[in-house]
SEDRENPA-823872 format. One record per residue: residue in three letters; x, y, z of N, C-alpha, C in turn; residue number from 0. Coordinates in nm, 2 decimals. Layout:
N
<rest:ALA | n_xx:X | n_yy:Y | n_zz:Z | ca_xx:X | ca_yy:Y | ca_zz:Z | c_xx:X | c_yy:Y | c_zz:Z | nr:NUM>
...
***
This chain:
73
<rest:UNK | n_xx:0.28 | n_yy:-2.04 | n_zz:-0.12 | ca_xx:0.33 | ca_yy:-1.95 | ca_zz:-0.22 | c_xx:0.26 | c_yy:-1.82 | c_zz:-0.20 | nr:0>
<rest:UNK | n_xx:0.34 | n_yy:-1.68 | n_zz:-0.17 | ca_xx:0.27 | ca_yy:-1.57 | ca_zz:-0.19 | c_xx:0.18 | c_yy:-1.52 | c_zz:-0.31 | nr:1>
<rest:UNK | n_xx:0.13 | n_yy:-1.47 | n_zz:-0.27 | ca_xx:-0.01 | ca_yy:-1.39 | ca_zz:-0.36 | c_xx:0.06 | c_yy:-1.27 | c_zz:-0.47 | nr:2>
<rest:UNK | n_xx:0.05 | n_yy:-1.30 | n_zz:-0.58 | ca_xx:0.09 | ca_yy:-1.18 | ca_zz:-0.68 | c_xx:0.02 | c_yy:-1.08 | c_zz:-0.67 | nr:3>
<rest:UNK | n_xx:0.04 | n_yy:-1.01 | n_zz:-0.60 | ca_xx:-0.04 | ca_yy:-0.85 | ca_zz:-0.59 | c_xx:-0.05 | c_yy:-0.75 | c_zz:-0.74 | nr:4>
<rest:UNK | n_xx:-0.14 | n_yy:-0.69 | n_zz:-0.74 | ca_xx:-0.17 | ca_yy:-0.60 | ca_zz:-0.88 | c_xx:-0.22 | c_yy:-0.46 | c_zz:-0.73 | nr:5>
<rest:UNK | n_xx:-0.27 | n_yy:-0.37 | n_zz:-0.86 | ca_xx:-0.29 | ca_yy:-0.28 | ca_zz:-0.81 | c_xx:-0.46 | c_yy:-0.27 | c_zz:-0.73 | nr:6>
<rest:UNK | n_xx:-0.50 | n_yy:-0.37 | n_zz:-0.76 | ca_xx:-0.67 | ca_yy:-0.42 | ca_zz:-0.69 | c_xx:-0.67 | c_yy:-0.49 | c_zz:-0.57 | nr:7>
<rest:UNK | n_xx:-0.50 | n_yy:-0.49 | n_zz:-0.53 | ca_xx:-0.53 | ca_yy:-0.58 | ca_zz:-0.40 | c_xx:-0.47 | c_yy:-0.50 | c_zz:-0.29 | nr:8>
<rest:UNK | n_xx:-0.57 | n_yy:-0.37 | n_zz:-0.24 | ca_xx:-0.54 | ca_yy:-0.21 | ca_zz:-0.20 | c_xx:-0.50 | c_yy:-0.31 | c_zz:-0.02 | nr:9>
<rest:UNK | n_xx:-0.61 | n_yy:-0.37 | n_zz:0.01 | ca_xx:-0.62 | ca_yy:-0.45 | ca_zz:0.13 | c_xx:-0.49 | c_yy:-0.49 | c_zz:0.16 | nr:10>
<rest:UNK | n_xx:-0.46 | n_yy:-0.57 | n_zz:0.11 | ca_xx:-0.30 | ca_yy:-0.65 | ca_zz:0.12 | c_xx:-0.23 | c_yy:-0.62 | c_zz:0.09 | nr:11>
<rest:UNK | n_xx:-0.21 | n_yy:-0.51 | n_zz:-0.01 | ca_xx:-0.07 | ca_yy:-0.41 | ca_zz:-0.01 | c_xx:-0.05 | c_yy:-0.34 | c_zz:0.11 | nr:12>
<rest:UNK | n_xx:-0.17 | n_yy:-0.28 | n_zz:0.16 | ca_xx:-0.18 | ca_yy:-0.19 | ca_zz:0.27 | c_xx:-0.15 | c_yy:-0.29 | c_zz:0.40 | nr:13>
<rest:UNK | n_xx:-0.20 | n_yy:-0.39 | n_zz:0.43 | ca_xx:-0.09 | ca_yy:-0.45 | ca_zz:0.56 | c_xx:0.02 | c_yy:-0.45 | c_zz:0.52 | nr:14>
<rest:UNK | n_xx:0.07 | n_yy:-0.49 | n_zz:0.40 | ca_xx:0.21 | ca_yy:-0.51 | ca_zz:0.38 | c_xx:0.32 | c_yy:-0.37 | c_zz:0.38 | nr:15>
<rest:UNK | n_xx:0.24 | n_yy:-0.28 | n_zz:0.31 | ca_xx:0.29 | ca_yy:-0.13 | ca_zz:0.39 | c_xx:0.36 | c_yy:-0.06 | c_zz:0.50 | nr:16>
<rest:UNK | n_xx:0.22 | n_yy:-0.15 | n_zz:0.59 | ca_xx:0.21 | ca_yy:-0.10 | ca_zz:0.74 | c_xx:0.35 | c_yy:-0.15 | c_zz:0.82 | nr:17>
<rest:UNK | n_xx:0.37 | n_yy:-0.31 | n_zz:0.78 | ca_xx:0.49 | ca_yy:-0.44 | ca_zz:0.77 | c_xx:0.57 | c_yy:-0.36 | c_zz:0.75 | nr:18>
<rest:UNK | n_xx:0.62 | n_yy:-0.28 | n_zz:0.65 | ca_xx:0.75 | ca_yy:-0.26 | ca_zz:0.57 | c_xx:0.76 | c_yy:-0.12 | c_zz:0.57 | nr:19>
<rest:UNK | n_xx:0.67 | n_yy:-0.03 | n_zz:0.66 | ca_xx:0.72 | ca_yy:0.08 | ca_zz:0.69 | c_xx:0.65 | c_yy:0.13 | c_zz:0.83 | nr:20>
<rest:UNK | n_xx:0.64 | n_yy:0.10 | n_zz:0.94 | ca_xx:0.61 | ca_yy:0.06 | ca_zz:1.02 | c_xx:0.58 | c_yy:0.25 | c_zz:1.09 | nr:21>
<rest:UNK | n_xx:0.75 | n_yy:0.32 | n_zz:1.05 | ca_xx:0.71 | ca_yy:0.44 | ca_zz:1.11 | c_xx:0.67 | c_yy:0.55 | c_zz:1.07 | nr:22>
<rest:UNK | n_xx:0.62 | n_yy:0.52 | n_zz:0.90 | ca_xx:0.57 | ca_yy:0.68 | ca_zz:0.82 | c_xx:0.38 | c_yy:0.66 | c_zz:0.85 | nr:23>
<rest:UNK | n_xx:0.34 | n_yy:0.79 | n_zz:0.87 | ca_xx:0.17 | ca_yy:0.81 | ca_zz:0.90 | c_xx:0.16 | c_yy:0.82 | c_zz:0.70 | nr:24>
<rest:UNK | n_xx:0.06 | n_yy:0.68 | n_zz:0.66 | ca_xx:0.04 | ca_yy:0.68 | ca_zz:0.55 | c_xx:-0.05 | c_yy:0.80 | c_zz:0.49 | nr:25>
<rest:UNK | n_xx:-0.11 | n_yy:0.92 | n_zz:0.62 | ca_xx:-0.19 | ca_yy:1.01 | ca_zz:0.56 | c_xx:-0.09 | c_yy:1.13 | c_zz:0.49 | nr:26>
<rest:UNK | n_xx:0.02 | n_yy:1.10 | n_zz:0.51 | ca_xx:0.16 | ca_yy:1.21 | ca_zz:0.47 | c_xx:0.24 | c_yy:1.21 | c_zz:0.35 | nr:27>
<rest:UNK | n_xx:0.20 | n_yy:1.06 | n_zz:0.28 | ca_xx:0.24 | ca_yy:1.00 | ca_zz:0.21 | c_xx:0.20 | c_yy:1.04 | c_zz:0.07 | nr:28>
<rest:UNK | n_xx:0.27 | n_yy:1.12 | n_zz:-0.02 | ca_xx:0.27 | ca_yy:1.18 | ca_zz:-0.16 | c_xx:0.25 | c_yy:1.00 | c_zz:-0.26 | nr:29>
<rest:UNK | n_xx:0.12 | n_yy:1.09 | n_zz:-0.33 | ca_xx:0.12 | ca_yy:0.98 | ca_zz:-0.41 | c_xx:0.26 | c_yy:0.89 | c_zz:-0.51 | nr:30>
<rest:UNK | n_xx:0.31 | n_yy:1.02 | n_zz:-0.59 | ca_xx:0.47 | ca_yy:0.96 | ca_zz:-0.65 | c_xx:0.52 | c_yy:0.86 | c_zz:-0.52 | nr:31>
<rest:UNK | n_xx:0.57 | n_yy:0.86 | n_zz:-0.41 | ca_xx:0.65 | ca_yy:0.80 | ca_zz:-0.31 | c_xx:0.56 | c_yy:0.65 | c_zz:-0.29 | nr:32>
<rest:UNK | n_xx:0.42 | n_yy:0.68 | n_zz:-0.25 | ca_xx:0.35 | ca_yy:0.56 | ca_zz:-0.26 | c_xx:0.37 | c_yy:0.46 | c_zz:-0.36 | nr:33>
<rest:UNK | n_xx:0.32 | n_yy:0.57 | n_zz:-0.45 | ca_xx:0.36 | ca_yy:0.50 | ca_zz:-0.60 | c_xx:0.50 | c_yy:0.34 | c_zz:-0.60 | nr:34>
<rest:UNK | n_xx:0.60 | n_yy:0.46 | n_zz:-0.53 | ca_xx:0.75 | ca_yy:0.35 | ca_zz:-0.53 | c_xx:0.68 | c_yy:0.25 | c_zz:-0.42 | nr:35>
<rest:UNK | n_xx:0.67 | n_yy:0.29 | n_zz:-0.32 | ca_xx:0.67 | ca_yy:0.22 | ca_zz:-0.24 | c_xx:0.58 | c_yy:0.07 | c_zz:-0.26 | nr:36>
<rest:UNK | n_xx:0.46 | n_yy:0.09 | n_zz:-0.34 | ca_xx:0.41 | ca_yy:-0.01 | ca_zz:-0.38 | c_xx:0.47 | c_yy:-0.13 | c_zz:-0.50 | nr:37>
<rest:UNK | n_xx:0.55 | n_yy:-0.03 | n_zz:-0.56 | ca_xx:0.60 | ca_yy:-0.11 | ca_zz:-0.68 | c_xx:0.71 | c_yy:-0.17 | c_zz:-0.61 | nr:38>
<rest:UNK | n_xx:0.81 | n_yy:-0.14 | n_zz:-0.52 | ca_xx:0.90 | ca_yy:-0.20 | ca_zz:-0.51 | c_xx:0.84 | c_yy:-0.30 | c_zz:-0.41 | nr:39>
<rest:UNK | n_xx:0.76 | n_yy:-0.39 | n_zz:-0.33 | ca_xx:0.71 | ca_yy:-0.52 | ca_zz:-0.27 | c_xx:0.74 | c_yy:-0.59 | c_zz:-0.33 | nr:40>
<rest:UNK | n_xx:0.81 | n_yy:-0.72 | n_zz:-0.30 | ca_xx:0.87 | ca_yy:-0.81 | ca_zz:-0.36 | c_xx:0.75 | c_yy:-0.87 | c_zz:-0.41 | nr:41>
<rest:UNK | n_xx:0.60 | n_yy:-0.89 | n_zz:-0.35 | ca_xx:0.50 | ca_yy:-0.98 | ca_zz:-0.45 | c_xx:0.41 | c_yy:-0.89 | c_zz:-0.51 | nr:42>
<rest:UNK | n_xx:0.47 | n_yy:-0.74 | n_zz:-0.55 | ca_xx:0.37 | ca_yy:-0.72 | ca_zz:-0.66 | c_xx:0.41 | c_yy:-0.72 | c_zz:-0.78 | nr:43>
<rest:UNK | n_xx:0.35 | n_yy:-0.75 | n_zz:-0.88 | ca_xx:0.35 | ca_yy:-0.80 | ca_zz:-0.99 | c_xx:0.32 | c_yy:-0.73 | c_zz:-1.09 | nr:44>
<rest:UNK | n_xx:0.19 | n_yy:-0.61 | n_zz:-1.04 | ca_xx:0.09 | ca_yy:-0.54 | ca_zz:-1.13 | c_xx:0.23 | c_yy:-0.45 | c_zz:-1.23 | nr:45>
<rest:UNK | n_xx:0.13 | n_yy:-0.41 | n_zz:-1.33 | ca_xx:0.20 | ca_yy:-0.32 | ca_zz:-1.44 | c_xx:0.21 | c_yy:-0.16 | c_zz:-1.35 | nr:46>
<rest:UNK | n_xx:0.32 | n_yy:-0.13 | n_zz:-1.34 | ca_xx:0.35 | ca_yy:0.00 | ca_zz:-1.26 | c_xx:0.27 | c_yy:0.14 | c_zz:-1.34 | nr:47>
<rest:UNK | n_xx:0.25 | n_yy:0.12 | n_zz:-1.45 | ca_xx:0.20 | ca_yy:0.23 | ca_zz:-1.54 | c_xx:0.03 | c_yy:0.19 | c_zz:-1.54 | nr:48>
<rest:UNK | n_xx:-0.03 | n_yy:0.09 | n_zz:-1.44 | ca_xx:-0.15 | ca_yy:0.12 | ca_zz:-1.46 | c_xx:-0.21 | c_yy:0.19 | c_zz:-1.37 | nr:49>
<rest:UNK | n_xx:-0.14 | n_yy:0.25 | n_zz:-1.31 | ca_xx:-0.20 | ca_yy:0.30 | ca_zz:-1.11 | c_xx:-0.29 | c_yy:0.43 | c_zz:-1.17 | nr:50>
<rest:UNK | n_xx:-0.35 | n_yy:0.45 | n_zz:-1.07 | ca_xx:-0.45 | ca_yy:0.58 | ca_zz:-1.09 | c_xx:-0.49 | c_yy:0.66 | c_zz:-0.95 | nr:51>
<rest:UNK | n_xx:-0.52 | n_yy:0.73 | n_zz:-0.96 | ca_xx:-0.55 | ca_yy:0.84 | ca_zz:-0.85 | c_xx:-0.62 | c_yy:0.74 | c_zz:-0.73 | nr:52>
<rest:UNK | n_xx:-0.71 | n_yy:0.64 | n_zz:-0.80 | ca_xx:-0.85 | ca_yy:0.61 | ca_zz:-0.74 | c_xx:-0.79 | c_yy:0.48 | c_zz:-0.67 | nr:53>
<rest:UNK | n_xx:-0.68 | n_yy:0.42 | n_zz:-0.73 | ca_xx:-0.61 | ca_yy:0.28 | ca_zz:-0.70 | c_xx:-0.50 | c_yy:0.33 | c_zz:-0.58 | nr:54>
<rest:UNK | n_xx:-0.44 | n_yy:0.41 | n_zz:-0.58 | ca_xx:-0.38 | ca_yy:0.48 | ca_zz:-0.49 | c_xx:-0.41 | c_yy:0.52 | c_zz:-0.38 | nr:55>
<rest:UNK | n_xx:-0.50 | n_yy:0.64 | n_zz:-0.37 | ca_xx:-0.59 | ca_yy:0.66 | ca_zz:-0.25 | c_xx:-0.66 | c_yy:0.55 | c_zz:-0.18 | nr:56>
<rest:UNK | n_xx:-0.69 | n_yy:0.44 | n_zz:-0.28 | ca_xx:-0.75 | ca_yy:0.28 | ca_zz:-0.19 | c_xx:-0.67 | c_yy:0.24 | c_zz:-0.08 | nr:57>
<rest:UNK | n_xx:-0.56 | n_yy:0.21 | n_zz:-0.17 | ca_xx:-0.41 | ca_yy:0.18 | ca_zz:-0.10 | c_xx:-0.39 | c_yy:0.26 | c_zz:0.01 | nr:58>
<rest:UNK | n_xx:-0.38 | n_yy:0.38 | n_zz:-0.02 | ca_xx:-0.34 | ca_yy:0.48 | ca_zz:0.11 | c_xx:-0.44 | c_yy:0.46 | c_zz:0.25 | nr:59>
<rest:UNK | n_xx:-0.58 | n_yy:0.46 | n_zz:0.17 | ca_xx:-0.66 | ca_yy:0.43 | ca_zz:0.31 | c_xx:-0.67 | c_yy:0.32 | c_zz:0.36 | nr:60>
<rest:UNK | n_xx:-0.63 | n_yy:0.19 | n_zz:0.30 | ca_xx:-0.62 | ca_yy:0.02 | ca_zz:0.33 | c_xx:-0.50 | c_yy:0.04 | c_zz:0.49 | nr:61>
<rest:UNK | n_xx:-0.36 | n_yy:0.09 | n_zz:0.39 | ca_xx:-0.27 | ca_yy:0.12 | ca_zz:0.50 | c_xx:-0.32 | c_yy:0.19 | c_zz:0.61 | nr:62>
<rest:UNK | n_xx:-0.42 | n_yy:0.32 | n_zz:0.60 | ca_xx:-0.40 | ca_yy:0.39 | ca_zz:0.73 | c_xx:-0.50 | c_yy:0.32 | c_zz:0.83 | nr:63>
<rest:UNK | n_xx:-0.60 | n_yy:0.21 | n_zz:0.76 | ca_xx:-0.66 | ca_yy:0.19 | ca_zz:0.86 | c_xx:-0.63 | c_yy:0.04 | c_zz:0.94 | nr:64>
<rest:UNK | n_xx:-0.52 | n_yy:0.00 | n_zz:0.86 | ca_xx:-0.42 | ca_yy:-0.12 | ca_zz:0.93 | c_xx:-0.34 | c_yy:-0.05 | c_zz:1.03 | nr:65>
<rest:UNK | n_xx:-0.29 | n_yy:0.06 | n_zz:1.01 | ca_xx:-0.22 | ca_yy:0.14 | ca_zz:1.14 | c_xx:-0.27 | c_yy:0.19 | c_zz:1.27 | nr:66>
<rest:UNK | n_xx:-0.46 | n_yy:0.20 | n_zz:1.20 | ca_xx:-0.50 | ca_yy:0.26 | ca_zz:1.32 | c_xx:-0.60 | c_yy:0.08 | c_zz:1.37 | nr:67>
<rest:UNK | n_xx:-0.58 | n_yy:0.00 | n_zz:1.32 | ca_xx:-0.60 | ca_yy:-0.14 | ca_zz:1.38 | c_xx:-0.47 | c_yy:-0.18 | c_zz:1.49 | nr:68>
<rest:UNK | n_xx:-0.37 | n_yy:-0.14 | n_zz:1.44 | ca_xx:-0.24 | ca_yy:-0.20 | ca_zz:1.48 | c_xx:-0.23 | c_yy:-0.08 | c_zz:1.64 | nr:69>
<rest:UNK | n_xx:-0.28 | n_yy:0.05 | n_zz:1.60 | ca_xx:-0.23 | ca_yy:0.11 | ca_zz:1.74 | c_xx:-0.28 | c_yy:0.13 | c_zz:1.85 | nr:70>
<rest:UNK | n_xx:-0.45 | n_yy:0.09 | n_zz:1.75 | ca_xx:-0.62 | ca_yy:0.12 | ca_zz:1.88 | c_xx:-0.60 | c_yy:-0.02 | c_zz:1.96 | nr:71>
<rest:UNK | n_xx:-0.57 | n_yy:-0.11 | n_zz:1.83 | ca_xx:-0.60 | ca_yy:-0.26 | ca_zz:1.89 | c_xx:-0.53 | c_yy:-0.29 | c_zz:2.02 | nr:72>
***
């Protein structure tokens, strides 16, 4: 069974990101856009109105450093 994601699981959204947008550089990525992009994942679950600056930026850097695992590696 997948994992219900909220906005604390910056880790696992961010591979799933990386998964499901394979060709945007997440350091380009406007928080609003992130914003969608997190909400729309089929296993997140979190309340969309609780995100914050600090939950966001997690996210952003979870993703970019799965991208730079996926391209060094």
């Amino acid at each position: 069974m997948p994992k219900s994601l909220t906005w604390d699981d910056a880790e696992d959204i961010g591979i799933l990101l990386s998964e499901t947008h394979p060709e945007i550089d997440p350091l380009t990525v406007r928080f609003t856009d992130l914003h969608r992009y997190v909400t729309g994942l089929p296993d997140f679950h979190g309340d969309p109105t609780a995100s914050n600056e600090g939950k966001l930026e997690a996210i952003q850097m979870a993703w970019h450093e799965e991208v730079q695992d996926r391209t060094q590696g």
